[in-house]
Structures are given as structure tokens and as C-alpha cells.
PyMOL Python script that loads the backbone (N, CA, C, O; Angstrom):
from pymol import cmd

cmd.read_pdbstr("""\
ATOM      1  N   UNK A   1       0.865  -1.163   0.000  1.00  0.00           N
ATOM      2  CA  UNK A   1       0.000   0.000   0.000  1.00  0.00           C
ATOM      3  C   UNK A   1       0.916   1.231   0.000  1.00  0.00           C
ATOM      4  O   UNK A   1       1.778   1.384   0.865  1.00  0.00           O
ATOM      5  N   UNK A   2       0.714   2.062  -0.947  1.00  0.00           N
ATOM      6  CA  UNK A   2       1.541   3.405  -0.909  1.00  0.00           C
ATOM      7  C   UNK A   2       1.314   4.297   0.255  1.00  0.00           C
ATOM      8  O   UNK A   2       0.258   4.531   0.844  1.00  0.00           O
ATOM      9  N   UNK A   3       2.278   4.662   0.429  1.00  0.00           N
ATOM     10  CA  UNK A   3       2.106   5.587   1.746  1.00  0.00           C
ATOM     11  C   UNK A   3       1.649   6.791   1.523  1.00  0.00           C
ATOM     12  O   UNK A   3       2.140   7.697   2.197  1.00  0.00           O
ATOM     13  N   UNK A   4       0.564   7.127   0.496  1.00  0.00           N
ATOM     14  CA  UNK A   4      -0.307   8.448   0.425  1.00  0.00           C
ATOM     15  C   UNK A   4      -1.615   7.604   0.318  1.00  0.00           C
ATOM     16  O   UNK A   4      -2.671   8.224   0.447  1.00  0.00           O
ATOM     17  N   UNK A   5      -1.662   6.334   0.107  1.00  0.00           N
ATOM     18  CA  UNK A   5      -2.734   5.708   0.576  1.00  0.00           C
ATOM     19  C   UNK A   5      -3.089   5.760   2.190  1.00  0.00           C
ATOM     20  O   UNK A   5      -3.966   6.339   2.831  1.00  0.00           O
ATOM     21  N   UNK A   6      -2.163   5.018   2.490  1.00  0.00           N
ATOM     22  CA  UNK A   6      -2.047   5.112   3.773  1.00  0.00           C
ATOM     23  C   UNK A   6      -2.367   6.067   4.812  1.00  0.00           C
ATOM     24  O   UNK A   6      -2.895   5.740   5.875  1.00  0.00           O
ATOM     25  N   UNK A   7      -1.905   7.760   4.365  1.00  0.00           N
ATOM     26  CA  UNK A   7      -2.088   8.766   4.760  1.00  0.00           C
ATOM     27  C   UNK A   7      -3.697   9.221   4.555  1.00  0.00           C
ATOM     28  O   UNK A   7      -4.296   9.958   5.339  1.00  0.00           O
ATOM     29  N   UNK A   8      -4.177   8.723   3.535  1.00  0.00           N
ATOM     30  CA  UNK A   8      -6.018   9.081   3.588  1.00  0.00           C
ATOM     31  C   UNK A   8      -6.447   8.073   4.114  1.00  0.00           C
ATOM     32  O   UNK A   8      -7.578   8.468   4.396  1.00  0.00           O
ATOM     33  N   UNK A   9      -6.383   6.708   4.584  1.00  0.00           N
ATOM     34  CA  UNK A   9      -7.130   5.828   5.710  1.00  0.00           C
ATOM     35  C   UNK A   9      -6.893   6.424   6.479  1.00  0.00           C
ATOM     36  O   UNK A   9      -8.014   6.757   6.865  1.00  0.00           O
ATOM     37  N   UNK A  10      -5.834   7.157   7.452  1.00  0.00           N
ATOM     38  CA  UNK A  10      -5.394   7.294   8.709  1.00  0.00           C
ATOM     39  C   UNK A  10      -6.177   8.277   8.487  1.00  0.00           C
ATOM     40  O   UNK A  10      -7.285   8.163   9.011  1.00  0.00           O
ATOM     41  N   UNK A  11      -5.961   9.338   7.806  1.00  0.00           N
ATOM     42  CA  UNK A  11      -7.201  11.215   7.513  1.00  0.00           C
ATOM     43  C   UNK A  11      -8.796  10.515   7.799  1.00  0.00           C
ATOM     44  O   UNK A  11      -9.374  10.725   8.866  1.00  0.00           O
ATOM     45  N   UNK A  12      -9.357   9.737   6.795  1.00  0.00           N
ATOM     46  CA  UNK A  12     -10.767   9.215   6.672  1.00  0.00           C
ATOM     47  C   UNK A  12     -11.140   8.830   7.606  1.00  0.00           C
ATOM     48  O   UNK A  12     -12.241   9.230   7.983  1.00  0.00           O
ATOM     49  N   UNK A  13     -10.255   7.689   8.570  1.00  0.00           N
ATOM     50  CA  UNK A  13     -10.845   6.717   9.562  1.00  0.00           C
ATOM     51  C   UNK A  13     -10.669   8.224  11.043  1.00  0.00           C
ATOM     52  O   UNK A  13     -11.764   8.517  11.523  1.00  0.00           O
ATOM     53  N   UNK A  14      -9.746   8.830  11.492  1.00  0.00           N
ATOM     54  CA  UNK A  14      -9.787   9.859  11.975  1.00  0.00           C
ATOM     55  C   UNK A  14     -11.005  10.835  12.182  1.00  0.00           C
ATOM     56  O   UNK A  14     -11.451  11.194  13.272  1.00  0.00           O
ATOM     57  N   UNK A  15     -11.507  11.236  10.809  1.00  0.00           N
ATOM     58  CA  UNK A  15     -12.600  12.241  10.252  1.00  0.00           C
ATOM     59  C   UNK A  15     -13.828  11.298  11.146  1.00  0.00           C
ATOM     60  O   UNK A  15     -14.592  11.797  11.973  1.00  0.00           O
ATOM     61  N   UNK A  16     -13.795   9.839  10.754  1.00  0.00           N
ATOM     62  CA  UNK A  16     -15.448   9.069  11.510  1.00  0.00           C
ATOM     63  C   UNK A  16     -14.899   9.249  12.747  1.00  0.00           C
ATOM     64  O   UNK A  16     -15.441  10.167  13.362  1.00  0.00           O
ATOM     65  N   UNK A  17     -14.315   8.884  13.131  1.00  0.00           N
ATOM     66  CA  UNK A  17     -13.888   7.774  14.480  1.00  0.00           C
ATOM     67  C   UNK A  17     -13.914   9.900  15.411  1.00  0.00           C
ATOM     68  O   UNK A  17     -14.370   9.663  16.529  1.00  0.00           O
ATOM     69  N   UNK A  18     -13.705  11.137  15.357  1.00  0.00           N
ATOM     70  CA  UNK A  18     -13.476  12.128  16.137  1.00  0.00           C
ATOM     71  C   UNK A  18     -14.903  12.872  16.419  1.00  0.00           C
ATOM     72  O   UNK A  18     -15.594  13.214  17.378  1.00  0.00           O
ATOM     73  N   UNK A  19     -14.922  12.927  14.481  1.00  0.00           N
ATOM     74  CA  UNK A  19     -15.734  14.252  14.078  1.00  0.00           C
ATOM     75  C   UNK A  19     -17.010  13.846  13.678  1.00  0.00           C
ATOM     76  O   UNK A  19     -17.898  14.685  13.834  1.00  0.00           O
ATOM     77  N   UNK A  20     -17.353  12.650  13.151  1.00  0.00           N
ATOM     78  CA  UNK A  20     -19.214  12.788  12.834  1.00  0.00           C
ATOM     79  C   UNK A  20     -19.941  12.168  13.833  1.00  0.00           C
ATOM     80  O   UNK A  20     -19.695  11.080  14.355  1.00  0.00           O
ATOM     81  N   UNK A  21     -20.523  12.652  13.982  1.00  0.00           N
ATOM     82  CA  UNK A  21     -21.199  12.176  15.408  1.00  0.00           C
ATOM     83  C   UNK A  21     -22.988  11.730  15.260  1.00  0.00           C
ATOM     84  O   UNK A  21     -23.833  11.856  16.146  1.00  0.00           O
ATOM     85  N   UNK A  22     -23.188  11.202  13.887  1.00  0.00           N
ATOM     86  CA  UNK A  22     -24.361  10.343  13.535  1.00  0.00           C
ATOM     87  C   UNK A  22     -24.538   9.524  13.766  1.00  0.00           C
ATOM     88  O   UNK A  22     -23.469   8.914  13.731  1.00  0.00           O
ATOM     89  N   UNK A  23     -25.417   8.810  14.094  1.00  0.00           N
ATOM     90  CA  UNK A  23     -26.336   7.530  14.287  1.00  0.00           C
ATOM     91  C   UNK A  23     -26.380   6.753  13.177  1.00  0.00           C
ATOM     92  O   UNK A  23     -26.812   7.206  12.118  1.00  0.00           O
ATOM     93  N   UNK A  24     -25.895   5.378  13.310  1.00  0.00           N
ATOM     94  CA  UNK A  24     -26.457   4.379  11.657  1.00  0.00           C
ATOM     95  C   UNK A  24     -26.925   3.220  12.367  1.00  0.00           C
ATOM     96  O   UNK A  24     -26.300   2.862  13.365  1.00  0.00           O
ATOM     97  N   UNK A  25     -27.770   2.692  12.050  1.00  0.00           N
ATOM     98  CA  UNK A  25     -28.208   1.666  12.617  1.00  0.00           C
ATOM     99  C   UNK A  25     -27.709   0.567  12.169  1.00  0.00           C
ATOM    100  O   UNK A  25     -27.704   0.667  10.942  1.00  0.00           O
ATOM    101  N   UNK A  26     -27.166  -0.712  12.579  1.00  0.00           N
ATOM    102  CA  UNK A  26     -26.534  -1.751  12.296  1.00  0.00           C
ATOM    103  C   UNK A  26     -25.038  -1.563  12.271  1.00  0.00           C
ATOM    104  O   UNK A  26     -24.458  -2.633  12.087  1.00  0.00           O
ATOM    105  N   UNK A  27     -24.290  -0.583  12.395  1.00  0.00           N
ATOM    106  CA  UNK A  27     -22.765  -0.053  11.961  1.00  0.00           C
ATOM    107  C   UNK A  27     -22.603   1.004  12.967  1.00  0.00           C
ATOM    108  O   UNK A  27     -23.383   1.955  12.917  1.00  0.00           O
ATOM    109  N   UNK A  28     -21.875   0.974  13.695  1.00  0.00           N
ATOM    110  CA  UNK A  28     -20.605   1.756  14.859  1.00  0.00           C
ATOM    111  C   UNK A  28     -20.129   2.978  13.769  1.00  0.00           C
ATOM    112  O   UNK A  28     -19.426   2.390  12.947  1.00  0.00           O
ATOM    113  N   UNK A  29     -20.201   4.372  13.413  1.00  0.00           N
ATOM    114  CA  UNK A  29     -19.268   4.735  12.554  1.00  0.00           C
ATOM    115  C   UNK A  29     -17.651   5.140  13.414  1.00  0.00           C
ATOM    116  O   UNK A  29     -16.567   5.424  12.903  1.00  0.00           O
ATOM    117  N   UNK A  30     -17.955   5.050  14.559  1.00  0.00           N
ATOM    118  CA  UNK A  30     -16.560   5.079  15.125  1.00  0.00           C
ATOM    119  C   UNK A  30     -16.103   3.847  15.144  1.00  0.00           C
ATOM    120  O   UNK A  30     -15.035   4.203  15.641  1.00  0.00           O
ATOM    121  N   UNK A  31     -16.011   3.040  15.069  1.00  0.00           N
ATOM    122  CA  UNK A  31     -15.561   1.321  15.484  1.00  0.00           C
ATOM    123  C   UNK A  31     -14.846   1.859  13.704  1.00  0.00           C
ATOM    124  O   UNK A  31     -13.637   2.074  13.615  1.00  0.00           O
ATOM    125  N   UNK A  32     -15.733   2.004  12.498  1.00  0.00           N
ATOM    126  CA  UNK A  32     -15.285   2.042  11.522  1.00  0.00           C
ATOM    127  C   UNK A  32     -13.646   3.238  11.252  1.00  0.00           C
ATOM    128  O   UNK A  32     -12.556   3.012  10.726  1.00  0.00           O
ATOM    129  N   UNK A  33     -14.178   4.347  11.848  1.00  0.00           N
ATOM    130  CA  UNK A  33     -13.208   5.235  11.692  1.00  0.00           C
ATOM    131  C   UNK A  33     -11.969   3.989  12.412  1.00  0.00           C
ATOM    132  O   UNK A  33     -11.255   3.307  11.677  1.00  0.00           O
ATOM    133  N   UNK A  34     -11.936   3.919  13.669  1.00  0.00           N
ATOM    134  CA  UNK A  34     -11.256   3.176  14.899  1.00  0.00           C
ATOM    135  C   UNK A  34     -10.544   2.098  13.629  1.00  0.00           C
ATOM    136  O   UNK A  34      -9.335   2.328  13.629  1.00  0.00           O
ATOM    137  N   UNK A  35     -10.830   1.197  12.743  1.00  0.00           N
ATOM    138  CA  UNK A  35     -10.009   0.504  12.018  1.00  0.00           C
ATOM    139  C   UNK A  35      -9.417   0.735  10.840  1.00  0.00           C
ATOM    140  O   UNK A  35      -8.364   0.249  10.425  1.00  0.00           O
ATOM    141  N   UNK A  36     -10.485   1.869  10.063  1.00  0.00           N
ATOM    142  CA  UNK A  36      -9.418   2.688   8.929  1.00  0.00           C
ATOM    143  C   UNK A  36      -8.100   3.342   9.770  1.00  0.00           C
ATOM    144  O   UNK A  36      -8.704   2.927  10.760  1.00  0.00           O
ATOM    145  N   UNK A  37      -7.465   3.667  10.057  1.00  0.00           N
ATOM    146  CA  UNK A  37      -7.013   4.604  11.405  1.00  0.00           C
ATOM    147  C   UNK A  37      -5.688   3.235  11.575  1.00  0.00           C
ATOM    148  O   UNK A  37      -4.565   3.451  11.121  1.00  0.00           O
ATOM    149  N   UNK A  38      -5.995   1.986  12.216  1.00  0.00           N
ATOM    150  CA  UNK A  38      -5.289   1.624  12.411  1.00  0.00           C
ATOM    151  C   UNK A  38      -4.462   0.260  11.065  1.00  0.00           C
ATOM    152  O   UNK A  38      -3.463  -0.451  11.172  1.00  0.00           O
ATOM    153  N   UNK A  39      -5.461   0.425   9.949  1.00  0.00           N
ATOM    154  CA  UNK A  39      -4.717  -0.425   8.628  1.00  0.00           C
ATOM    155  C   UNK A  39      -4.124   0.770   7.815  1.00  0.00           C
ATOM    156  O   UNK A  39      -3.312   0.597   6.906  1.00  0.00           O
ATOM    157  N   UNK A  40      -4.614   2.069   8.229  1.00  0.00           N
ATOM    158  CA  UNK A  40      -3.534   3.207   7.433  1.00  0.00           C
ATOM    159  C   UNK A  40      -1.966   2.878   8.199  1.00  0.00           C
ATOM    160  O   UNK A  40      -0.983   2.468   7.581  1.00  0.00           O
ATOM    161  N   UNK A  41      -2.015   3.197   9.839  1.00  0.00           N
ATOM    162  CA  UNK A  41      -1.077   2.973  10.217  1.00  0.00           C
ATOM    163  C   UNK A  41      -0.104   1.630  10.206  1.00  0.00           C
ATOM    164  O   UNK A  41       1.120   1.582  10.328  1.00  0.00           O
ATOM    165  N   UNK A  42      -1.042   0.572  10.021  1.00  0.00           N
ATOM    166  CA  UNK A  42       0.056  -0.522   9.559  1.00  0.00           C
ATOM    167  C   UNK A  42       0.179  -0.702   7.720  1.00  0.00           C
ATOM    168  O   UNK A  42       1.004  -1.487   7.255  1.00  0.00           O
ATOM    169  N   UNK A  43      -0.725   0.108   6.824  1.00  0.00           N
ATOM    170  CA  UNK A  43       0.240   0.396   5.913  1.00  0.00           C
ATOM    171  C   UNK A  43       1.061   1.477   5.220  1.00  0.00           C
ATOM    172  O   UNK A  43       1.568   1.508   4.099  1.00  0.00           O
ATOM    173  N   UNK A  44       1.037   2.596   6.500  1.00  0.00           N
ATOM    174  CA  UNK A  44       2.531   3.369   6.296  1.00  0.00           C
ATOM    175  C   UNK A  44       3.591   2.685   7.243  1.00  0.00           C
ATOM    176  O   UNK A  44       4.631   3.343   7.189  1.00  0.00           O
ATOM    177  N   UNK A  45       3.720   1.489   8.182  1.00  0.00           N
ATOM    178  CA  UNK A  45       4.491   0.809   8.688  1.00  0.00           C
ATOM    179  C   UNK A  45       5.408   0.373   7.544  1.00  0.00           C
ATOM    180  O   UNK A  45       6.519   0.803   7.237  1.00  0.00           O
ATOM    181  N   UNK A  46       4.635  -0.628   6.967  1.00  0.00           N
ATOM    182  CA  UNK A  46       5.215  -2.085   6.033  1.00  0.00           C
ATOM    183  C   UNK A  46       5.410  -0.862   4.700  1.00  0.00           C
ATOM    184  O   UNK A  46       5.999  -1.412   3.769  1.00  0.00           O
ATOM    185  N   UNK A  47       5.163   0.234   4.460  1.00  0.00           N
ATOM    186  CA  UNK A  47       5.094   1.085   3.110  1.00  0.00           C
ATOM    187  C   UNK A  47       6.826   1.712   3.466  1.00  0.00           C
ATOM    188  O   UNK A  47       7.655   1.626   2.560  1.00  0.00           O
ATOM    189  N   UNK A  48       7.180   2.241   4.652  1.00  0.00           N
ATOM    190  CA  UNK A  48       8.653   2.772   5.060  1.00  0.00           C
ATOM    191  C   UNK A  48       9.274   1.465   5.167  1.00  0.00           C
ATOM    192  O   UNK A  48      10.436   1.308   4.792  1.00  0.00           O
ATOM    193  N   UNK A  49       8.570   0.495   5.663  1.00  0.00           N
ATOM    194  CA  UNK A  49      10.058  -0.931   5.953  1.00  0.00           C
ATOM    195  C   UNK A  49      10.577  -1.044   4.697  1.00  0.00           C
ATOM    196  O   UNK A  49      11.761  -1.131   4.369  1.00  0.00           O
ATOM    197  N   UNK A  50       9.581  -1.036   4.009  1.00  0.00           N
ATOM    198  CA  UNK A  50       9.982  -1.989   2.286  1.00  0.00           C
ATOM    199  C   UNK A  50      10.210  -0.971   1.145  1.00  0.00           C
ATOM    200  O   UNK A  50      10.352  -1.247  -0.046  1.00  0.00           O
ATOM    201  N   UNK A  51      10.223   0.616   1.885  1.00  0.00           N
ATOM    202  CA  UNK A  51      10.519   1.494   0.821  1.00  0.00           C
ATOM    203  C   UNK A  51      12.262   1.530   1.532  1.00  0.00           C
ATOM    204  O   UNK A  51      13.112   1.750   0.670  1.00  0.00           O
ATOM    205  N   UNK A  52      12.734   1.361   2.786  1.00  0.00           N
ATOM    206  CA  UNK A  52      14.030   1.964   3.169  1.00  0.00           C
ATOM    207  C   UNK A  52      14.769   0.354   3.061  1.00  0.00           C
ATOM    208  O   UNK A  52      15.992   0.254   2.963  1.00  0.00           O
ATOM    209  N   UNK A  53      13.925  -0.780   3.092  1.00  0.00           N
ATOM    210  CA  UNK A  53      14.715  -2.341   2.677  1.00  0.00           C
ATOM    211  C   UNK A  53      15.297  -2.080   1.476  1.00  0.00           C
ATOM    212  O   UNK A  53      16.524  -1.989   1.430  1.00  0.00           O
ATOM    213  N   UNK A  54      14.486  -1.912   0.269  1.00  0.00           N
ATOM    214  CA  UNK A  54      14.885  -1.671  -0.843  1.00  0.00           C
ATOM    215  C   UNK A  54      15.920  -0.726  -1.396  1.00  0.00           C
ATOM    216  O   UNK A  54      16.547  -0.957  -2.429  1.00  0.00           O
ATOM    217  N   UNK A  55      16.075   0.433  -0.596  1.00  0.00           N
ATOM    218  CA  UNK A  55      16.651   1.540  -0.668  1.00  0.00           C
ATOM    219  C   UNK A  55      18.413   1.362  -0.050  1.00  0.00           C
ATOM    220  O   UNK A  55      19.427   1.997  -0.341  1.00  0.00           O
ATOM    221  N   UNK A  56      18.188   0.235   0.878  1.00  0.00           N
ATOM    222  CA  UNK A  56      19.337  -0.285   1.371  1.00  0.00           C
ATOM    223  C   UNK A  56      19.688  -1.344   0.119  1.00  0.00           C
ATOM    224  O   UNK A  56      20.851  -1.274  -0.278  1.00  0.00           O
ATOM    225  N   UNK A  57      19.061  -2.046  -0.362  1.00  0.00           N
ATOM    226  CA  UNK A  57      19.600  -3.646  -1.277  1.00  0.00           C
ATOM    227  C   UNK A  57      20.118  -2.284  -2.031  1.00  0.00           C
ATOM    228  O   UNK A  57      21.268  -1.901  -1.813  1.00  0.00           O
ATOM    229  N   UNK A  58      19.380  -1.658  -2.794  1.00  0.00           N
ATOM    230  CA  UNK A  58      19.642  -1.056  -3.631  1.00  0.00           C
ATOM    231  C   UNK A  58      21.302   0.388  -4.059  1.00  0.00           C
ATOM    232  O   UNK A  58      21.827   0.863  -5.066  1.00  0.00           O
ATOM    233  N   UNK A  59      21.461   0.495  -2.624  1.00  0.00           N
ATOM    234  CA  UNK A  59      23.017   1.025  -2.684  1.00  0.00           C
ATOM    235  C   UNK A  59      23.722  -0.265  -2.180  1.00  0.00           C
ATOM    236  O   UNK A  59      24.897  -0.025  -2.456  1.00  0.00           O
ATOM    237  N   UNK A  60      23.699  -1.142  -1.767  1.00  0.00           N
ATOM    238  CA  UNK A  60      24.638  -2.411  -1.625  1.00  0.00           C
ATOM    239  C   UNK A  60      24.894  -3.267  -2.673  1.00  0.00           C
ATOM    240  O   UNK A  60      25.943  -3.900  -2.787  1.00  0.00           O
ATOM    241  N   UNK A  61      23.977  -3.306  -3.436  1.00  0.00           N
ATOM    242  CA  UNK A  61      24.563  -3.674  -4.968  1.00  0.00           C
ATOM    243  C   UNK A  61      25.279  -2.678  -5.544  1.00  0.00           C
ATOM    244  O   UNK A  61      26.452  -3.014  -5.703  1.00  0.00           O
ATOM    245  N   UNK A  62      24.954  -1.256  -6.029  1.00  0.00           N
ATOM    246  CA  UNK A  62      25.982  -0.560  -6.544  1.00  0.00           C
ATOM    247  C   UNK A  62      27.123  -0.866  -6.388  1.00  0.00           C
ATOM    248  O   UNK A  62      27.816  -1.280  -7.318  1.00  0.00           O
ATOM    249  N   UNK A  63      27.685  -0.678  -4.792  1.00  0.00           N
ATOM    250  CA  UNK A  63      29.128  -0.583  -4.365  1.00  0.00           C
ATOM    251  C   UNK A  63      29.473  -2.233  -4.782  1.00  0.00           C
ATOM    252  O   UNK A  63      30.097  -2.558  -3.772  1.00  0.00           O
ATOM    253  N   UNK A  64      29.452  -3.165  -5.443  1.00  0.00           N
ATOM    254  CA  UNK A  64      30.011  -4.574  -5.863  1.00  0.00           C
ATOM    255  C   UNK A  64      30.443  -4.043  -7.144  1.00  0.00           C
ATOM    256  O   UNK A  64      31.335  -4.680  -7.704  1.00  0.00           O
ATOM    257  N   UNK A  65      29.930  -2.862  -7.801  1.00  0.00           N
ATOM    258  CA  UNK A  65      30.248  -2.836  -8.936  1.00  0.00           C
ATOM    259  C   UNK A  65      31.294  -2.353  -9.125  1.00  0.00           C
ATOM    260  O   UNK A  65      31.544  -1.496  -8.278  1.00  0.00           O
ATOM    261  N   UNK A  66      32.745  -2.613 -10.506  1.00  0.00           N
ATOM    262  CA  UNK A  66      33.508  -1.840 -10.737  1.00  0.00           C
ATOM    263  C   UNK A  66      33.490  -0.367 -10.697  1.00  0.00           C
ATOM    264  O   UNK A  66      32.670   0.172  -9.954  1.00  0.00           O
ATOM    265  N   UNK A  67      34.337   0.391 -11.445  1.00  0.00           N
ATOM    266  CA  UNK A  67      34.125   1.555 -12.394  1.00  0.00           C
ATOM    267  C   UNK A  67      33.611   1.476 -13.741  1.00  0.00           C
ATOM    268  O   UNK A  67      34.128   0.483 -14.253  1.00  0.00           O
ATOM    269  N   UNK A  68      32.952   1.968 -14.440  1.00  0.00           N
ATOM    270  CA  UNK A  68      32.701   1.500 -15.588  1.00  0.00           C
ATOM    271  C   UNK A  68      34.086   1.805 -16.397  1.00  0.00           C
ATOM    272  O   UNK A  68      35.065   2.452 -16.025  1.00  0.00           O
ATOM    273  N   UNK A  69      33.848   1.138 -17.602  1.00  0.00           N
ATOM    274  CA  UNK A  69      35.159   1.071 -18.472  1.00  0.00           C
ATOM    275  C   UNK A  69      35.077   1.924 -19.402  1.00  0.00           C
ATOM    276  O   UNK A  69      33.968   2.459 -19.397  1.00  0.00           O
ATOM    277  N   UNK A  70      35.754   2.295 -20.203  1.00  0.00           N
ATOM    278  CA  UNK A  70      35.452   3.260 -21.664  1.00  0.00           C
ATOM    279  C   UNK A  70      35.056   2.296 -22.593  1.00  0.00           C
ATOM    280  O   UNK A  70      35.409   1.119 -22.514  1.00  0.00           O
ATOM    281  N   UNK A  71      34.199   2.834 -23.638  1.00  0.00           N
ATOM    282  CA  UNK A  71      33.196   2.523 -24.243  1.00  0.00           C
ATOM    283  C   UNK A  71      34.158   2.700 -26.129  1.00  0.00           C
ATOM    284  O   UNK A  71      34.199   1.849 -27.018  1.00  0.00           O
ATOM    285  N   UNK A  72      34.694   3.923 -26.120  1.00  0.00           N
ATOM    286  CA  UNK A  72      35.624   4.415 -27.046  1.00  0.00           C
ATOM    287  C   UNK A  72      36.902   4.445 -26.432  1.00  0.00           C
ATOM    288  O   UNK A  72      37.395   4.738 -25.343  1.00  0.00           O
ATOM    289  N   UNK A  73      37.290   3.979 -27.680  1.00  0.00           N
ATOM    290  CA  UNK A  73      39.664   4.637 -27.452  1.00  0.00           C
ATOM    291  C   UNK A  73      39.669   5.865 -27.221  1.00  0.00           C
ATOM    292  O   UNK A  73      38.773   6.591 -27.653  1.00  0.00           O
ATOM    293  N   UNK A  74      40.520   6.246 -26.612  1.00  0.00           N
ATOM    294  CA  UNK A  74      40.789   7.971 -26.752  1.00  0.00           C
ATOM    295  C   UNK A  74      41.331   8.550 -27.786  1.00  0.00           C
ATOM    296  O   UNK A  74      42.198   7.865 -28.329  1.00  0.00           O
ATOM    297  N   UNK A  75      41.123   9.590 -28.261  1.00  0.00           N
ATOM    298  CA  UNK A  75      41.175  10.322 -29.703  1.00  0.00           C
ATOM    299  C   UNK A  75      42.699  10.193 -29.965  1.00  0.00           C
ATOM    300  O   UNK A  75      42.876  10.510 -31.141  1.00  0.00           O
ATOM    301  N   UNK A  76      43.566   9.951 -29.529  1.00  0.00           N
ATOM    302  CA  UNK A  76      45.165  10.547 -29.721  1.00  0.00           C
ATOM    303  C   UNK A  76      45.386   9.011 -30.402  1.00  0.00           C
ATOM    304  O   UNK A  76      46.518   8.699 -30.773  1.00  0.00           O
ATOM    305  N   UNK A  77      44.059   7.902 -30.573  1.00  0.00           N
ATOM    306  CA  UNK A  77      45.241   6.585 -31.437  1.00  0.00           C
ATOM    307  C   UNK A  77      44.906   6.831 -32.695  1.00  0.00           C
ATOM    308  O   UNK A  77      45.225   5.989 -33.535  1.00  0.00           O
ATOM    309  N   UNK A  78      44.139   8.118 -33.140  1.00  0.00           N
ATOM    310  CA  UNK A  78      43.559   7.605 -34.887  1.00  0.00           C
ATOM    311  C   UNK A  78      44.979   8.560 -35.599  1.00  0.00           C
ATOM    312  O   UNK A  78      45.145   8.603 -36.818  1.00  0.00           O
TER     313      UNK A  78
END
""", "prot")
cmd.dss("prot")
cmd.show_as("cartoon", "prot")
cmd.util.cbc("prot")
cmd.orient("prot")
């Protein structure tokens, strides 16, 4: 889940679960806010683990690599 996803469950479920204060019959709208709220927060959790995991593999492979090589001779053999 992208972490601007994430950031409007945690906004949405917030907005029920503080601020509307209606009646529905059969449905809690706070119980509802109460779990948007907390699957935003576990997916901006797992959204930073696996954006800064990757971000780590991803400079630890670089550094295995050489320098790159030249591609062309240098002008002074023609």
C-alpha cells in the first residue's frame, strides 16, 4: 500500500472515528473510523520498511560494482 494511501485511511478513519457524530443503525461509525485509522497505520508501517529495505539492497549492490570502463579509445590513437 503506498504511503499516500495510507495517509487518507489514517485522515478518513480519523474524520469518523473524532468528528461525525451520527447515528447508523446496524454499523458503529466510530468502530469504523477506529479501524481505517489503524490499517492506514500498519500500511505506512510495512510502506517505510519496504521502501528503506529496498533503498538499502539497492546502494549495496551498486558498491560490488567496478568503475565503468570506456566505451571508445581515446582520440590521440587515430
Amino acid at each position: 500500500m503506498p504511503i499516500g494511501t495510507s495517509l487518507v485511511l489514517i485522515a478518513a478513519g480519523a474524520i469518523l472515528h473524532y468528528a461525525v457524530t451520527a447515528h447508523v443503525s446496524g454499523i458503529d461509525i466510530q468502530v469504523v473510523g477506529t479501524i481505517l485509522m489503524i490499517v492506514g497505520i500498519l500500511g505506512l508501517i510495512l510502506s517505510l520498511v519496504y521502501t528503506f529495505l529496498l533503498t538499502d539492497r539497492h546502494k549495496s549492490s551498486q558498491a560490488d560494482y567496478e568503475a565503468p570502463t570506456q566505451r571508445y579509445p581515446p582520440r590521440d590513437r587515430y
